[in-house]
C-alpha positions as CSV (number, residue, x, y, z in Angstrom):
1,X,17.2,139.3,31.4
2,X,16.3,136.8,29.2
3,X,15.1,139.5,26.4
4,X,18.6,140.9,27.0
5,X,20.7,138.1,26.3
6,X,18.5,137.4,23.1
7,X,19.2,140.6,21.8
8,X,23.0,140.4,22.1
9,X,22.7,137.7,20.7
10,X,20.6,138.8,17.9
11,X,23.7,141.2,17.2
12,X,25.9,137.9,16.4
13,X,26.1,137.7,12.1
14,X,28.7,135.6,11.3
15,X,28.5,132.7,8.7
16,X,27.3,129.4,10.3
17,X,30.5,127.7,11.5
18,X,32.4,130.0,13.2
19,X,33.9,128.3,16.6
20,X,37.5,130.4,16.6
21,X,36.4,133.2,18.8
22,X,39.5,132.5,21.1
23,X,41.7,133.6,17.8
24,X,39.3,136.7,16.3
25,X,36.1,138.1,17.3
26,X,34.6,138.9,13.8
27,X,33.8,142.9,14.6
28,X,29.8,143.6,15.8
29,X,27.5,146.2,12.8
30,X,27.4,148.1,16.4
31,X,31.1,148.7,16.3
32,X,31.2,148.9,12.6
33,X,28.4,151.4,12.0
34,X,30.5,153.4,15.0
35,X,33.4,153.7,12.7
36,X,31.5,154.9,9.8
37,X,29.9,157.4,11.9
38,X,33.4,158.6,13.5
39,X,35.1,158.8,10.5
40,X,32.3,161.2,8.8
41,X,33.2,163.1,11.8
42,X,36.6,163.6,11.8
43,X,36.4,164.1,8.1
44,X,34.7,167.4,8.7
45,X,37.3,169.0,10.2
46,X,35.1,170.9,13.2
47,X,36.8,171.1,16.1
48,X,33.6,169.7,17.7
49,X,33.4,167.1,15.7
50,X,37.1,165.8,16.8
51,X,36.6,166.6,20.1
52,X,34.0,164.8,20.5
53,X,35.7,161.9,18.9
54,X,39.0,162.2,21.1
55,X,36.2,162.1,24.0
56,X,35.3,158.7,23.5
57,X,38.8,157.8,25.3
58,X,37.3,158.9,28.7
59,X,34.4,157.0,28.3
60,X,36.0,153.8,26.9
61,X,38.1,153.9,30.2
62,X,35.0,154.2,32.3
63,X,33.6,151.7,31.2
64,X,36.4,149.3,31.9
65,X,36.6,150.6,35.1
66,X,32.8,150.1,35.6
67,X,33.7,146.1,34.8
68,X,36.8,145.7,36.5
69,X,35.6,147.3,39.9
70,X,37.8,150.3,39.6
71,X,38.6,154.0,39.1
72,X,39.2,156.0,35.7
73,X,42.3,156.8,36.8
74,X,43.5,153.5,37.3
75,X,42.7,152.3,33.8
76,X,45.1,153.1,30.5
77,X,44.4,151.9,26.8
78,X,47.1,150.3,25.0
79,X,47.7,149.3,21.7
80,X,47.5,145.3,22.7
81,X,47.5,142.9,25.9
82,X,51.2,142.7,25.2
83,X,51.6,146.5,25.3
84,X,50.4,146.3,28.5
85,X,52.2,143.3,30.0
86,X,55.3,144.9,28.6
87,X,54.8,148.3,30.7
88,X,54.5,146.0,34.2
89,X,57.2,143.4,33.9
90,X,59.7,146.0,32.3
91,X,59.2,147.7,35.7
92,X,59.7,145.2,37.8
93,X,63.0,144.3,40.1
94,X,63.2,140.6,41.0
95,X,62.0,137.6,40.1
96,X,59.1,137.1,37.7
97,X,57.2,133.9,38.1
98,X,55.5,132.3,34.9
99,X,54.9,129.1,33.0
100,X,57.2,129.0,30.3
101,X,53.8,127.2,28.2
102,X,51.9,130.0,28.9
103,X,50.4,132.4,25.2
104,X,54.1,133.5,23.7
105,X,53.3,136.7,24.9
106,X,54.2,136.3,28.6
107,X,57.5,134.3,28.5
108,X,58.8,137.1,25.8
109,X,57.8,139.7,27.8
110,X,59.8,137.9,30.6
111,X,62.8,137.2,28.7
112,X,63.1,140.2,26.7
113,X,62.9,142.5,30.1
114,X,65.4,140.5,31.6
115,X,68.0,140.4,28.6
116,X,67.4,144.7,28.3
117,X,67.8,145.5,32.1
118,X,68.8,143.1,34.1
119,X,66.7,143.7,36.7
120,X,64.4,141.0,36.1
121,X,65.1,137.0,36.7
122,X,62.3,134.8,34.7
123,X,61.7,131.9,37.0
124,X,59.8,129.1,35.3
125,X,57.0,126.8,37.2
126,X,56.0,123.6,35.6
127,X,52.4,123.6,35.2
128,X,51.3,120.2,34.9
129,X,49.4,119.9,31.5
130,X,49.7,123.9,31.1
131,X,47.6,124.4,34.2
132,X,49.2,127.1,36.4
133,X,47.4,125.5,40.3
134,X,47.9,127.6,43.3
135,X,50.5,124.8,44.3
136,X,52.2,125.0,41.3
137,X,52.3,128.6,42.3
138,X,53.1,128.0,45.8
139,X,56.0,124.9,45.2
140,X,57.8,127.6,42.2
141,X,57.9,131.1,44.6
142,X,61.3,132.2,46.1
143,X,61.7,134.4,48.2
144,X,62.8,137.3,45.9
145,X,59.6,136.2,43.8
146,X,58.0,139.7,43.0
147,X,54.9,139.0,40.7
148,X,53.3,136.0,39.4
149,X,52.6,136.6,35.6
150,X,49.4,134.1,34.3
151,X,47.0,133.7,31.7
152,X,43.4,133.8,33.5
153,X,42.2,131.2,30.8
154,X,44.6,129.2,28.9
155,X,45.1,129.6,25.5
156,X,45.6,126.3,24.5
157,X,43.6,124.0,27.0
158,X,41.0,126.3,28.0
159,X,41.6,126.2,31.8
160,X,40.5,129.0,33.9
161,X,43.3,129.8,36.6
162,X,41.4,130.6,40.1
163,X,42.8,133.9,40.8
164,X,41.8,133.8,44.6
165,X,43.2,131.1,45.1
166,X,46.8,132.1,43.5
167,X,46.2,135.3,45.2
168,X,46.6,133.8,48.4
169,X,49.6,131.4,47.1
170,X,51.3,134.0,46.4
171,X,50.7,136.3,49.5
172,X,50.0,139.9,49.8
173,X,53.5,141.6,48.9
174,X,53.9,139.9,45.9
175,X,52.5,141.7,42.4
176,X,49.7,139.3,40.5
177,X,49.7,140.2,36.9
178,X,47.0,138.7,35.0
179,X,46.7,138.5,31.0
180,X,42.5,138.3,30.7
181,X,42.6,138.1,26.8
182,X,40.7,135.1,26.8
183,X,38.4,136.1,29.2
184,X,37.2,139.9,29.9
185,X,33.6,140.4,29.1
186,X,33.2,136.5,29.2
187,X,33.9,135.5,32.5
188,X,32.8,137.0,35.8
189,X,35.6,137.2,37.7
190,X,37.0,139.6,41.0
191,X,40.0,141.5,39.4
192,X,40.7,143.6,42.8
193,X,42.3,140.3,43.4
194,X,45.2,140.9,41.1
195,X,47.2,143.8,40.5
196,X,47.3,144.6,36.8
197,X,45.1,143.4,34.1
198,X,45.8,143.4,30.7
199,X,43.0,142.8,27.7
200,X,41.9,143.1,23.9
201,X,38.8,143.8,22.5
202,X,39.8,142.1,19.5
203,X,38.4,138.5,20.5
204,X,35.4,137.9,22.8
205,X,34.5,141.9,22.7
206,X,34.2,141.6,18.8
207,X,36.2,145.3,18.9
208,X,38.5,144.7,16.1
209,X,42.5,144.6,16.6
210,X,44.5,147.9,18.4
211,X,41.6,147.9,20.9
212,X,43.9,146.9,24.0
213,X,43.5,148.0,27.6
214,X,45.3,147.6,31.0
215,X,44.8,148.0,35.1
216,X,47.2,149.2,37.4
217,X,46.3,149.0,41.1
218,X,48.1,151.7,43.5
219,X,50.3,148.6,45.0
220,X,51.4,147.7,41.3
221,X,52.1,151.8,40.8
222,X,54.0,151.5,43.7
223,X,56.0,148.9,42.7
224,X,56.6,149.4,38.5
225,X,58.9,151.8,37.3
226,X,57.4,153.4,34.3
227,X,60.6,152.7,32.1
228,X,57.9,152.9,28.9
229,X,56.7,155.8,29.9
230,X,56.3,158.0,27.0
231,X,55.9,162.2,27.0
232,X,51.6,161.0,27.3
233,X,52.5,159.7,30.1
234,X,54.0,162.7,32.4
235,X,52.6,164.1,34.6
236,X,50.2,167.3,33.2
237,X,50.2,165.7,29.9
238,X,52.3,167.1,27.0
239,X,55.1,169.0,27.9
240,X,57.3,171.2,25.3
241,X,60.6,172.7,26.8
242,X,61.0,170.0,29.9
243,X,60.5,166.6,31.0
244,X,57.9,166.4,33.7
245,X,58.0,163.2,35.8
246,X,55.7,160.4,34.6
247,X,51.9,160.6,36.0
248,X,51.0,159.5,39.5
249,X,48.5,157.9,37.8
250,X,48.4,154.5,35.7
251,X,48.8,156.9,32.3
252,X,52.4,156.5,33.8
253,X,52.4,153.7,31.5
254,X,51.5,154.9,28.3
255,X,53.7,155.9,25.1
256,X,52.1,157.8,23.3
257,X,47.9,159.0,22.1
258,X,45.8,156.3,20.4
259,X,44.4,156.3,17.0
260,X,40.9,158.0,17.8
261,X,39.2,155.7,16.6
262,X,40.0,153.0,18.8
263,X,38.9,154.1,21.8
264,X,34.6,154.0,20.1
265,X,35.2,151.0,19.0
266,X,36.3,149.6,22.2
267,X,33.2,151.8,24.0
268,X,30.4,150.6,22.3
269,X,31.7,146.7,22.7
270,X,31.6,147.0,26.3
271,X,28.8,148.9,26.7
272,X,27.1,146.2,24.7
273,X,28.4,143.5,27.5
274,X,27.5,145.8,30.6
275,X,24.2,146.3,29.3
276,X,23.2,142.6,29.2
277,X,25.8,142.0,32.2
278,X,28.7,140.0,32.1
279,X,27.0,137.2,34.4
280,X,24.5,136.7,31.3
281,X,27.2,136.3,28.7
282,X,29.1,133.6,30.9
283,X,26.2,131.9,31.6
284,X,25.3,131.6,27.6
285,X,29.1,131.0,26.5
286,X,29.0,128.2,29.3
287,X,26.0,126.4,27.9
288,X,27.6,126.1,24.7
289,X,31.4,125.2,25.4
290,X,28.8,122.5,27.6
291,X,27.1,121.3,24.1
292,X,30.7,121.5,22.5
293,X,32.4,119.1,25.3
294,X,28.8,117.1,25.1
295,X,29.5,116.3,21.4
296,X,33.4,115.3,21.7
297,X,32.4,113.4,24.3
298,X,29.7,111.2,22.6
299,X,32.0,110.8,19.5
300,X,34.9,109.6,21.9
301,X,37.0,112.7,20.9
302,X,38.6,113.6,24.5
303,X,38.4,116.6,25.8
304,X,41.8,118.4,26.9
305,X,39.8,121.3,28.6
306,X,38.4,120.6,32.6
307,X,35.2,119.4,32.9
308,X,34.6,121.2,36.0
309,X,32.6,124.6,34.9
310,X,34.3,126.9,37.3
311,X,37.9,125.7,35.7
312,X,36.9,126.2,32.1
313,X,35.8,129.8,29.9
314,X,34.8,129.1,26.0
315,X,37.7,127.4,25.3
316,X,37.3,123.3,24.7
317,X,40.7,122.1,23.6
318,X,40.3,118.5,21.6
319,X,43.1,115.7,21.2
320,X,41.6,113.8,18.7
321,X,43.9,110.7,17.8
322,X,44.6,112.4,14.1
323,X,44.2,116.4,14.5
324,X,44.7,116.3,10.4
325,X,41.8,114.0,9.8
326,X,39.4,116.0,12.3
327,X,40.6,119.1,10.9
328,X,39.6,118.1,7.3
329,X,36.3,116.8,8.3
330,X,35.6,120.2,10.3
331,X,37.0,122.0,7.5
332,X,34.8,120.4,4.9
333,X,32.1,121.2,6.5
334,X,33.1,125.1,6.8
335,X,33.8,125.2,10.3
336,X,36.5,127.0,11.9
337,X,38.9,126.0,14.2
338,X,42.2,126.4,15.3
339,X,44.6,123.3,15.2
340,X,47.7,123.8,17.1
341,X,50.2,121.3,18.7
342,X,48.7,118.4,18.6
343,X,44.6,120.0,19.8
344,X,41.6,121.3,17.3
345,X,40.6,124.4,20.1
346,X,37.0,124.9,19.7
347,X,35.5,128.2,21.1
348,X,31.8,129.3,21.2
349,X,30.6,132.8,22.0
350,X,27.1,133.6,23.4
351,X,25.7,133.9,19.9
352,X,26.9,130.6,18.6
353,X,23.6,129.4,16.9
354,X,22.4,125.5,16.7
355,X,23.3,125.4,13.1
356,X,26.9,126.1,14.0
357,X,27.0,123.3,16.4
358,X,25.4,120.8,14.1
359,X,27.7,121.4,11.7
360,X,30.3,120.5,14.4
361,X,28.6,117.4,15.6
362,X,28.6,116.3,12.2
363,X,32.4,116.9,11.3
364,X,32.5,114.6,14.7
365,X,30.4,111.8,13.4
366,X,32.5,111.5,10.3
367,X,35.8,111.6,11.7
368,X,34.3,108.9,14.7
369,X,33.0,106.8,11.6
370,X,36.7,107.2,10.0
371,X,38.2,105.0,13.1
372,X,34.9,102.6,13.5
């Protein structure tokens, strides 16, 4: 295993510096060289030659249901995580549960199904310093709660929401939708816990943007109205001269076909994470968001993000006493960040290298020298 992790990371070339894999995942040469090699194909214009490029749809969706412990049939691609998120809570009847601090994503999604249809009711839990707890969970539900919309690692501190344990504050007849954005492919983790799932490939995957995928379970099927559903999503495929009823399966919530290219790209990022195993990656992310919180802490820079390993992914969220001063040092120094209300976020990936990280413990020691 060890050979394995060092050759994924080996596959890492980005400029020393980098630390804003929570905001882009600079695209892999795997994924890059896949694009060059499908567009030569689809430029010949033999049918094999496009079909085997459409193929790469079914396999993407295998592989994602290889890592989320699920079925093919189960598994849709979407445009984004949003794209997703949209298809379940526009289906919904009832109240939706969410932080209102939660990535913008979730609370417009809320908002905007509730102002179209009037089916749903946002209800808004107050996550004490953005974490959503199982109590929070537990003190917001109502009793016409239907689903419990949440971030599996925040966007802005870093914390990793325990989903077993908001599985069972919620109870069994209520939906659990989870955005993993900032998590799939980084973070172990037992999705049959939730409901739906909703991802990108465009951060930690290192997939490039459109590469967005969702989960439906059969008790979220059973309880989402495909409202979204466009004429890919009938049942038997494309129709011409009627309207078939949308799938029994989760292509019920798709619009429309994909660009064919996004599907490879997508496929040969996560075949790159199963092959070394997800466990692998964690455990590497993990030791450096450990040397990132190690180096805050020895310049007094305190750490926003939980200390605790099992509540924390690759995010380390910073509240340095001037974010502007921090983020010129870091900046001078070519390393990037993202500075946002009042935190620097700081996010390793597996193949952060020790170059990287000393450039960061640097940018610390002059902004700690700065207040001395």
């Amino acid at each position: 295993m060890t050979s394995t992790i060092d050759a994924f990371r080996s596959t890492f070339e980005v400029e020393p510096g980098y630390l804003d894999w929570a905001a882009f995942g600079p695209v892999s040469a795997a994924v890059r060289e896949e694009v060059a090699a499908d567009f030569e194909m689809l430029g010949t214009g033999r049918a094999s030659s496009i079909a085997h490029v459409a193929e790469r749809q079914d396999d993407t969706c295998a592989l994602l249901a290889r890592l989320l412990g699920t079925v093919r049939d189960e598994v849709t691609l979407q445009p984004s995580a949003t794209y997703g998120l949209m298809h379940a809570v526009y289906g919904l009847s009832g109240g939706v549960l969410a932080s209102p601090a939660e990535f913008p994503n979730i609370p417009t999604v809320i908002t905007r199904a509730a102002d179209a249809f009037g089916r749903v009711r946002p209800q808004w839990l107050t996550a004490s310093e953005g974490f959503v707890t199982p109590d929070a969970v537990a003190d917001a539900l109502a009793e016409d709660t239907v689903a419990l919309v949440v971030s599996h690692v925040d966007f802005r501190t870093g914390y990793r929401a325990d989903l077993e344990a908001l599985r069972e504050a919620i109870g069994p007849d209520r939906l659990l939708i989870v955005d993993a954005v900032q998590s799939f492919g980084v973070v172990e983790a037992d999705w049959q816990v939730a409901d739906v799932v909703c991802g990108h490939g465009y951060k930690w995957l290192r997939a490039g943007r459109g590469t967005g995928f969702a989960w439906f379970g059969a008790r979220a099927r059973a309880a989402i109205q495909p409202v979204l559903s466009g004429f890919r999503g009938a049942e038997g495929g494309m129709t011409v001269d009627s309207v078939p009823p949308p799938a029994s399966s989760a292509q019920a919530y798709t619009v429309s076909g994909s660009d064919a290219m996004l599907p490879a790209r997508l496929a040969v990022a996560l075949a790159a994470v199963e092959a070394v195993g997800v466990a692998a990656v964690e455990e590497a992310v993990a030791e450096r968001t450990a040397r990132v919180i190690d180096i805050a802490q020895r310049h007094g820079i305190p750490v926003v993000t939980p200390l605790d390993p099992a509540r924390r992914a690759g995010i380390v969220s910073l509240a340095p006493e001037s974010v502007a001063a921090l983020g010129a040092e870091l900046a001078n120094r070519g390393v990037s960040v993202t500075t946002r209300s009042g935190t620097v976020r700081v996010a390793p990936h597996a193949g952060t290298d020790d170059e990287t990280l000393g450039l960061l413990d640097e940018a610390c020691a002059a902004f700690a020298q700065q207040r001395s």
